[in-house]
N, C-alpha and C positions, 0 to 999 in steps of 0.2 A: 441524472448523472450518478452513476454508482461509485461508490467509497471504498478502497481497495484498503479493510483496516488490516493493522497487526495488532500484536497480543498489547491490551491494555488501552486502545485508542477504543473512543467511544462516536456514537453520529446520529442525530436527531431522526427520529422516526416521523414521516408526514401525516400520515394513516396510520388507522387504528387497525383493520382489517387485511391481515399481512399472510405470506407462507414462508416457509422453514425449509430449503430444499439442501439437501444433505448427500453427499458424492464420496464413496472411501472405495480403498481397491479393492473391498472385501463386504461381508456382510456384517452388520454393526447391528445393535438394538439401539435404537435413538428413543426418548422419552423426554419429559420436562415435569420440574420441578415448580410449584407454587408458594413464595417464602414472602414472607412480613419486611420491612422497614428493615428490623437487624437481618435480612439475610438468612433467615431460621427456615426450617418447614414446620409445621405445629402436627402433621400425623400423616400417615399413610393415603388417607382421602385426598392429600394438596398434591398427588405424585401422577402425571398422567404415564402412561408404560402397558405393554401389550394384555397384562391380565384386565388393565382398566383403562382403556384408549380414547374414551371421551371425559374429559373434563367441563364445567362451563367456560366455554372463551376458547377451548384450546382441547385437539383432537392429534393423535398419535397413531403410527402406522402399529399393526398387531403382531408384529414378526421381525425378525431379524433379515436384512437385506442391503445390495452394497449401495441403494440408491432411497431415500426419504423425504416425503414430502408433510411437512406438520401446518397446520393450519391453525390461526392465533387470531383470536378475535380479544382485544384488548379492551373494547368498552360492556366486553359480554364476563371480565373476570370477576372475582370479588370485590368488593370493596375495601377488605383488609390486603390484596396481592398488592404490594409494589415491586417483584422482583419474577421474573421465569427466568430460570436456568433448563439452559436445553443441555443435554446429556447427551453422550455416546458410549457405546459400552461392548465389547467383544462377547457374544456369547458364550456359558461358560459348556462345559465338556459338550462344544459340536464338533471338535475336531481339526480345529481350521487356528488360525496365531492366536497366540497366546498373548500378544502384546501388539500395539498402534508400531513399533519400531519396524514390525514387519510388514508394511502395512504401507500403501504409498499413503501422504498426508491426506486426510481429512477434507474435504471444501464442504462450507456454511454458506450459503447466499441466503438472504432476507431480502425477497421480494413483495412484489405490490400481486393484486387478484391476475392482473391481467400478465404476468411474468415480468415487467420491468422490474431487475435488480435496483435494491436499494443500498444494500452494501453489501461485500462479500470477506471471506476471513476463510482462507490457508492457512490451518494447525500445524506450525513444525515443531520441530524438537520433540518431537514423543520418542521414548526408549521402552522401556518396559512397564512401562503403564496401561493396562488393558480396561481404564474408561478414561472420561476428560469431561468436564464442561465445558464446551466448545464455545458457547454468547449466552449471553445475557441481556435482557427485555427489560428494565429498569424506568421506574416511574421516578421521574423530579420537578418539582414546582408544574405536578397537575400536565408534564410533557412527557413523552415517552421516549428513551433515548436505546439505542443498542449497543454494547462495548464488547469488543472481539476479548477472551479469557485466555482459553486452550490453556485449565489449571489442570494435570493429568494425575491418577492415582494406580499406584502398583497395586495398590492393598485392594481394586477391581471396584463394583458398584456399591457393596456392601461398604468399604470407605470414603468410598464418595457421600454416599445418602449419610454415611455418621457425621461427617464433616459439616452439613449441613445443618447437623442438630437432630435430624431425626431418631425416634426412639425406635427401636428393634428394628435396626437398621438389618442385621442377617436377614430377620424372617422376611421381611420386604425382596432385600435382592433374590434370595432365593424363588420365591412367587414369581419374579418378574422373570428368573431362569427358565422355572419350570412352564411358564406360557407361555416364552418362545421358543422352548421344545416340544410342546404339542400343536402350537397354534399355527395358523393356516396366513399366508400370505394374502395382502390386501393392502391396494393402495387409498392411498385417502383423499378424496375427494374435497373440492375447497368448497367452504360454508357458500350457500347461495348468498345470491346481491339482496341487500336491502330494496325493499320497492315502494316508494311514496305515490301517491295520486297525482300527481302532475309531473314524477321520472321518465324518462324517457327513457325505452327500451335500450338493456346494454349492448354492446356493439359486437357480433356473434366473433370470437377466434379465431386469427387465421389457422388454416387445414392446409396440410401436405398434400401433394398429389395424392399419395397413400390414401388419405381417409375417405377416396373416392368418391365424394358429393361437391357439388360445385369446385368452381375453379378459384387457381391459389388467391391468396386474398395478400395483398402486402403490404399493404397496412402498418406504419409501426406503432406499437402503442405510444408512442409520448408524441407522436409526428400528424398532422392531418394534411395527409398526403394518402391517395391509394396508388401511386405508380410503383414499380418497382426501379430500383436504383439500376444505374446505367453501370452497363458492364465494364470491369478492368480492365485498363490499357492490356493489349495485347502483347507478348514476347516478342522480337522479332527470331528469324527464325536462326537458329545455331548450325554453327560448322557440324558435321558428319562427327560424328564419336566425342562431340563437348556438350558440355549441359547446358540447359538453355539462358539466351544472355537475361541478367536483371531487369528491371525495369522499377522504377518510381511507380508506387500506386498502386500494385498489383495485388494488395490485401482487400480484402472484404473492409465496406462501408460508403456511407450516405454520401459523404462530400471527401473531396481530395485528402484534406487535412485529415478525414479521419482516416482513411486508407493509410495512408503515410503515419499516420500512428500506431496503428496496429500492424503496419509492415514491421518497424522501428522495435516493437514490443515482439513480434514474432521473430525477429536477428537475434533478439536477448536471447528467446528460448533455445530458439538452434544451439549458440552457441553454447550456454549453460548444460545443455544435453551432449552436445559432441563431446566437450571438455570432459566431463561426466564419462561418456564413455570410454578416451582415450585414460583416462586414471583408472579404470577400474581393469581396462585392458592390461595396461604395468602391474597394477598390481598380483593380476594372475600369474603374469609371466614371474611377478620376484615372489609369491607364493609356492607357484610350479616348482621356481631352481631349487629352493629350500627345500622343497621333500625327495628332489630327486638327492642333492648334496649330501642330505641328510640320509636317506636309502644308499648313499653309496660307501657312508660312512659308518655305518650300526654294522654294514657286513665285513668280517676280520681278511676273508680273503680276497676284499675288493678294496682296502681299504689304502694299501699303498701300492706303489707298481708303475710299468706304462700303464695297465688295465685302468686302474682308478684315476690316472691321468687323463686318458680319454673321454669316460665316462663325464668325470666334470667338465672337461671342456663340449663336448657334448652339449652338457646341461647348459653351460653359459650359450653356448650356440643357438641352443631352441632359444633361449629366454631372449636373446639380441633381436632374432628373427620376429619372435611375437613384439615386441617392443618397437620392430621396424615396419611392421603390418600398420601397427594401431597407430603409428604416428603417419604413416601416409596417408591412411584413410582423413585423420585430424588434417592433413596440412590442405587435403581436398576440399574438407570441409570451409577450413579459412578462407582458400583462394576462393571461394564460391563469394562467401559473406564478404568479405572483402570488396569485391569486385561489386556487391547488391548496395555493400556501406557507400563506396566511391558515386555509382549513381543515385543514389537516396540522398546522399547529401546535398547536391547541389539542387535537389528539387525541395528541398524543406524551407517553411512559411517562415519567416523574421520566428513568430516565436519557436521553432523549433530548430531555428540556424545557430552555429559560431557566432560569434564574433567578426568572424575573417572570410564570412562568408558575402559574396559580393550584392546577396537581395539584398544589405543592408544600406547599398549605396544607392537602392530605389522606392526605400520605404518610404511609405506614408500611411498617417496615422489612422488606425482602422477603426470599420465602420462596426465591428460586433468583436464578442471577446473571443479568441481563440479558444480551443478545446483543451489547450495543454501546453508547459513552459519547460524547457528546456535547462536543467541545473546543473548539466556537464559529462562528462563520458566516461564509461564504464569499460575495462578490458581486463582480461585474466592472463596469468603470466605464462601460458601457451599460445598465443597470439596475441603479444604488446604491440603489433603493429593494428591492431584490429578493433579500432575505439566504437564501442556504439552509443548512441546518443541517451542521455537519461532524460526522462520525461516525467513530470510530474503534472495529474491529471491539474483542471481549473477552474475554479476557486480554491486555494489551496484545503485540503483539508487537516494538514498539519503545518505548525509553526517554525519557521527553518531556523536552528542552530549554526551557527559558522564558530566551528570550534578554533580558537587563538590559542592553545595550547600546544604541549611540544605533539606531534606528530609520532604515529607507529611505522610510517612507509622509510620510502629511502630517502627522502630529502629532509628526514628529522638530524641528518648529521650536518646540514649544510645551511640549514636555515636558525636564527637565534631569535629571542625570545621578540624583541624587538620587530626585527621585521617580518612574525608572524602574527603580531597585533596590526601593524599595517599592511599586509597582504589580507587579512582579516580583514578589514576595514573598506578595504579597495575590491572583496568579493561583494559585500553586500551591497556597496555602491552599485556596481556590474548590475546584480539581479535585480535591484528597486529599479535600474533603467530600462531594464530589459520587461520589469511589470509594466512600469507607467507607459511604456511604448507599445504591447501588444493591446491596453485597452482602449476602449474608447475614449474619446474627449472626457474629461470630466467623471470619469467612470471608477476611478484611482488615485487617493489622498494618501503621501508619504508623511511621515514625523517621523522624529528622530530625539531620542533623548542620549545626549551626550555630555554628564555630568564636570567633566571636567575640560571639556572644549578639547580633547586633544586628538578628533576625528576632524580638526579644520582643511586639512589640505586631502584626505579621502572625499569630504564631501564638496569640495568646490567643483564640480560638475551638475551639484542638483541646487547650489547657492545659487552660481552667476547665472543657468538657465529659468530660474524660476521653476523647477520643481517643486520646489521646495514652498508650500505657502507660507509657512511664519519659519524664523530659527529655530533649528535643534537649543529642546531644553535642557538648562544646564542648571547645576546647584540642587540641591534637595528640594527646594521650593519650586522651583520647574517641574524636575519629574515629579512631586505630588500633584502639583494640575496637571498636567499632561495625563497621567496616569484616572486622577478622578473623571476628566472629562471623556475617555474611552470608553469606561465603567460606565459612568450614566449611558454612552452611547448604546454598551449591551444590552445594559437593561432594557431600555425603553422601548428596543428595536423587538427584542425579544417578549415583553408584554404586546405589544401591538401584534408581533405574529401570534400570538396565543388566543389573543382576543379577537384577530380577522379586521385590527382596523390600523392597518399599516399606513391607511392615508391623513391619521393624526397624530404625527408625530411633531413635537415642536418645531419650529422654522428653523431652531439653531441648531439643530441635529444633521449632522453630514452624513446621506444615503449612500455616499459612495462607497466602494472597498476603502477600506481603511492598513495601511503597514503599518507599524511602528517597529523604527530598527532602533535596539537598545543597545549603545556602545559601553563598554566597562563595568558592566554587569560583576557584582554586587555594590560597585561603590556609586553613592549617592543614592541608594537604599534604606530606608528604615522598615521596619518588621510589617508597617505597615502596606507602605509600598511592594513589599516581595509577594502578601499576600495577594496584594491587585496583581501585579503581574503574574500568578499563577492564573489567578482567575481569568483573565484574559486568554491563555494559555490555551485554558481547558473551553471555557465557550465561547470564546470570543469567532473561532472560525464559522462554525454554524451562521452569524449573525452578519457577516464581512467584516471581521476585526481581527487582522493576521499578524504576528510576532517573527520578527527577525532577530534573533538574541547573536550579535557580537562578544564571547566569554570565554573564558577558562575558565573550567571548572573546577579546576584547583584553588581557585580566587574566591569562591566557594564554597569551602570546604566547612566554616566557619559553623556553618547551617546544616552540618550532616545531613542524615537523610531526610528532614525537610524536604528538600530540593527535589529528589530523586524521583518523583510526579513530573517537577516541572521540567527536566531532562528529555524524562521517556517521552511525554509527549509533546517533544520536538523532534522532526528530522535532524540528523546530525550530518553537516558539511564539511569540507577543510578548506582553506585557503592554497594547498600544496596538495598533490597527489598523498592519496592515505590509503591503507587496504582498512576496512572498514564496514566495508556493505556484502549483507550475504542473500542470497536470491532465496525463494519460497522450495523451489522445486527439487534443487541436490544439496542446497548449504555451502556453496561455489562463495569463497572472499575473494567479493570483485575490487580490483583498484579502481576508484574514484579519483576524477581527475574537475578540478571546479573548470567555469566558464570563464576564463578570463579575457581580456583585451586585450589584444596582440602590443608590446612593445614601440610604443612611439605613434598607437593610432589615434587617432580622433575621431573615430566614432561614435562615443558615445556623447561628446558635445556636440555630433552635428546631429544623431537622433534626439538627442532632451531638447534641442534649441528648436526642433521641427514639433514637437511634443508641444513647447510654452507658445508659438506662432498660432498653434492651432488652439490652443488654448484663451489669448487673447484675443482671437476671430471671433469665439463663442463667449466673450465679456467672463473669461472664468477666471 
């Protein structure tokens, strides 16, 4: 399952023996760095880069190109390496931008030998920065983890490598200029398989029709299956002069649910790009009027009269026209989505449904974990009738925030403090029922630490069904155990995966996913406590140990930037529609709308009471 990180999230690498695949809309110099414990480089020999493109462990393309593949052998590096930073860099006088700003974003994949993605990182925000350390490859406790960076520098490569500590940092970047001005194009070939005596031959790649030897092979690497996937439902066919009608499922992928996810994920992009284009469209046209306005004003004998009154009405006339273009084309675009949203909906799995959605009224409790959970709907204020579904991949790989503080959207004038602590309270209820119902029996352990009891009437849906194994802990003395007994949990989960012996782990250790939703965050905290709670933060998902933070962050504040780790890495929620979320591809601030219960239903006691039946079927 690949990890879709952003800037500052980090994620357990399995293998040692990895590739670097690198995608910009232009041609880049990509290179990696080899630096000590403090993050240092110690000389020009630890830099791999086209004048010196092999290093031990780690080989680099010899040229400047808009696509890079690096190859990293991580038990082949130093002994002293605990850190590669992989680099991008614009070459300098070839002619081509001077800065990533002009540049579509960046993509980093870190995959496995055979191309399964291990995680991937989308660079935004570049402006006039013409390099970046894109990731980083980082050694801890003897494991190897990856963290998405994208730190950029104006000052080019030459400030990048100073930054790093290295000494005569010019002469370096320049070297590395001047060999991907002479040097020759070449891709890089990935380090051959290790081969033991009793290995069995590796399993050949599938080939395109193109590579013209034998037939396609389909195979997928994480899958042992050679069929190919059955083909998407078909359209049915459209009226004369309309486009063809929607359909459920019609995306690329193995089983329904994933189709229907990357349908879901491909409505995002549409719309993010139309929208995109309908703005950049106005903005031409109110560009265009200002310089004709302006042309009709610098000249003295156009500048009053009927003459100059036409002219600008003129101007305003073309600018209305292109504004009335670009928004037809936009409103086509919606009735399209629109009409793909309306049928998509009603074909989506429990975890990918509302609320209000009627599979809920024939769930039962499933036999594997879904692919993906559903945290609420996303629309731009050029089509607010036009909600698409947010999906977050599964297991989660970051810890969800449900921020209780005041709100930036429009319901921050209509909602008070009060009842955005208890809409707070009543979202994460929502999503712990909506975890513990997409997984298996037994597959899903909730806690809750709520210091001062006053999450009793949010949480009496996971009390009276037995969700809930023991009570939310309360007092400093609760959440200190609650919190110690998590910790040992990581630990040990985490030595046994290192050590390859997952099947001794103490009897009293709970395997399952583990939540813990924390209400009133920082009170009932001591200095101790906040630290575990980061820690859990930062590794606890790698291991099934996932954080639900109920907080204002203002409540907070007390701890300055302390904190501000344990923020970033959390997804940030509302309890009330917020604009807040900005997509990778144009930097679009989507309104975020949470998952909530429709008004007076009971669904979600009758899915947790169907949850505990089945649970007490399996003596759990």
């Amino acid at each position: 399952m690949t990890a879709e990180l952003v800037r500052g999230q980090n994620h357990p690498l399995s293998g040692t023996r990895l590739e670097i695949r690198v995608s910009a809309g232009g041609p880049v110099v990509a290179g990696a760095t080899l630096a000590g414990a403090d993050g240092t480089v110690s000389g020009a020999d630890r830099i791999a880069h086209p004048a010196s493109h092999r290093l031990p462990g780690l080989e680099v393309s010899r040229q400047a190109a808009a696509d890079h593949r690096l190859a990293v052998d991580l038990d082949a590096l130093p002994e002293d390496v605990h850190r590669v930073h992989v680099l991008l860099a614009l070459p300098a006088g070839a002619g081509g931008p001077t800065s990533f700003g002009a540049l579509a974003a960046p993509f980093v994949a870190v995959t496995e030998l055979d191309g399964a993605e291990i995680a991937t990182y989308t660079i935004t925000d570049l402006g006039a920065e013409s390099a970046v350390v894109a990731v980083e490859l980082y050694r801890r406790q003897d494991a190897w983890k990856v963290r998405a960076v994208g730190q950029g520098y104006a000052g080019g490569l030459a400030a990048m490598l100073q930054d790093q500590g290295l000494e005569r940092a010019l002469e370096t970047a320049a070297a590395i200029n001047e060999a991907v001005t002479r040097g020759t194009a070449r891709a890089v070939a990935p380090p051959p398989p290790r081969t033991a005596p009793d290995a069995a031959p590796p399993r050949p790649a599938p080939q395109s029709p193109a590579a013209g030897s034998g037939p396609v092979d389909y195979r997928h690497p994480r899958r042992a299956t050679a069929t190919p996937p059955a083909p998407a439902p078909a359209a049915p066919p459209a009226e004369p002069g309309q486009p063809p009608r929607p359909v459920a499922g019609d995306a690329n992928g193995w089983t329904m649910d994933e189709r229907l996810y990357n349908q879901v994920w491909g409505m995002f992009e549409d719309l993010a790009r139309s929208a995109a284009a309908y703005r950049s469209a106005v903005d031409f046209a109110e560009s265009r009027l200002e310089q004709e306005l302006d042309k009709v004003l610098s000249d003295p004998a156009t500048r009053v009269g009927p003459a100059a009154d036409a002219a600008r009405a003129e101007a305003r006339a073309r600018q209305a026209s292109l504004v009335e273009q670009a928004r037809a084309v936009l409103d086509r675009d919606l009735a399209q989505l629109t009409a793909e949203a309306e049928v998509v909906e009603h074909a989506l799995p429990p975890a990918f449904a509302r609320w209000d959605n009627p599979v809920w009224h024939g769930y039962q409790v499933p036999l594997e974990t879904p692919m993906a959970l559903r945290l609420g709907d996303l629309h731009l204020p050029e089509g607010t009738g036009l909600r698409i579904p947010m999906l977050v991949r599964l297991p989660l790989e970051r810890g969800l925030w449900i921020d209780s503080g005041r709100p930036t959207g429009f319901e921050s004038a209509v909602v008070d403090a009060t009842e955005l602590r208890r809409l707070a309270m009543e979202t994460a209820v929502a999503h712990a029922a909506r975890l513990l119902a997409v997984y298996p029996v037994g597959d899903f352990t909730v806690h809750v630490i709520d210091p001062a009891g006053a999450a009793g009437t949010a949480l009496a849906p996971l009390l009276r069904t037995g969700a809930l194994k023991e009570p939310p802990a309360a007092g400093a003395q609760g959440v200190s155990a609650l919190l110690q007994r998590l910790t040992r949990r990581v630990d040990l989960v985490q030595m046994a995966v290192r050590s390859g012996a997952a099947d001794s782990l103490p009897p009293d250790v709970d395997t399952a996913e583990q939540l813990l939703i924390v209400n009133d965050f920082p009170h009932g905290f001591d200095d101790r406590a906040v630290n575990q709670l980061r820690y859990l933060a930062d590794e606890g998902p790698s291991v099934g140990v996932h954080l639900m933070m109920v907080a204002d962050r203002e409540d907070a504040r007390g701890y300055g930037p302390v904190l501000d780790p344990l923020w970033r890495a959390l997804l940030r929620i509302t309890p009330v529609p917020d604009d807040h979320l900005a997509d990778p591809w144009v930097g679009h601030t989507w309104t975020y709308e949470p998952s909530l219960v429709p008004a007076g239903s009971d669904v979600v006691r009758q899915v947790l009471q169907r949850v505990g039946q089945a649970r007490q079927a399996y003596g759990i």
